[in-house]
C-alpha positions as CSV (number, residue, x, y, z in Angstrom):
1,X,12.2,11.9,13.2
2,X,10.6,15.1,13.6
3,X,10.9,18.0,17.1
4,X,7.8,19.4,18.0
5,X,9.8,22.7,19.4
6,X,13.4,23.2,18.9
7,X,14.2,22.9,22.8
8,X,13.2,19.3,22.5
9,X,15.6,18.6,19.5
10,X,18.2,20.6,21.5
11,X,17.6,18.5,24.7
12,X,17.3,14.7,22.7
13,X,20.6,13.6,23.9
14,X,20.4,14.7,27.1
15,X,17.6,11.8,27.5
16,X,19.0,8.7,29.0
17,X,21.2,6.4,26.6
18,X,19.0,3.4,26.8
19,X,16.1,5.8,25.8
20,X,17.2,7.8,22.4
21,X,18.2,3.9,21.6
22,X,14.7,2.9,21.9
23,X,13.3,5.7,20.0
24,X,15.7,5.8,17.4
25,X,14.6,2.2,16.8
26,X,11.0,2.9,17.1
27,X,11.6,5.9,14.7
28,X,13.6,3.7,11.7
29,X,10.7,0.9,12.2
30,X,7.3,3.4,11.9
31,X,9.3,4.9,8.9
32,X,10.2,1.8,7.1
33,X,7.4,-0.6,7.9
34,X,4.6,1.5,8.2
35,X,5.5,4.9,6.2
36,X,4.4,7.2,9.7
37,X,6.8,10.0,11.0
38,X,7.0,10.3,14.7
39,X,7.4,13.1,16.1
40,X,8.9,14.1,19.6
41,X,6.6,16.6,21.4
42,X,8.3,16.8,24.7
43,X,11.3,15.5,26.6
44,X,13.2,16.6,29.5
45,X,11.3,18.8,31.4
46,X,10.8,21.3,34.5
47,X,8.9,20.3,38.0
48,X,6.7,24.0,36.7
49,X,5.6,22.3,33.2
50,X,4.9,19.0,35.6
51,X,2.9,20.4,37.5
52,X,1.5,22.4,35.2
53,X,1.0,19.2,33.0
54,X,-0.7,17.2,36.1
55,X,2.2,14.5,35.8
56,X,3.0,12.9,39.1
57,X,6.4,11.5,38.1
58,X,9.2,12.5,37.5
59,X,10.7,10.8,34.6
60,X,10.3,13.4,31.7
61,X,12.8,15.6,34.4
62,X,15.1,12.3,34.8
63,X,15.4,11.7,30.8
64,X,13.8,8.5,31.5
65,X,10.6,9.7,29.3
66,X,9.2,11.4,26.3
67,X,6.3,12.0,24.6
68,X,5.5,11.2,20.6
69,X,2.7,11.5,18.4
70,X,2.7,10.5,15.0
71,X,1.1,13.1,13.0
């Protein structure tokens, strides 16, 4: 698993339990079955990059969210 920005890498654990879980599985699985690296490109963030972003929720601030592309 790849970090867009080193922040995000920093900030990984700080995402909720349940969540670095899910993407560490999602992350072994792409590898393994399908040969794709994800990469995280944002994760906990600020109500200024929300806003800024147009997001009305606020689960990228609660660690409840993050975002991945795969190339």
């Amino acid at each position: 698993m790849n970090f867009k920005h080193e922040k995000d890498r920093n900030m990984f654990f700080m995402l909720h339990p349940a969540l670095i879980l899910i993407i560490s599985d999602l992350s072994w699985y792409a590898k393994s079955r399908h040969f794709v690296e994800l990469t995280i490109t944002q994760t906990i963030s600020t109500v200024d990059e929300d806003r800024r972003l147009g997001r009305v929720s606020s689960a990228h601030r609660s660690g409840i969210a993050c975002d991945i592309r795969t190339k």
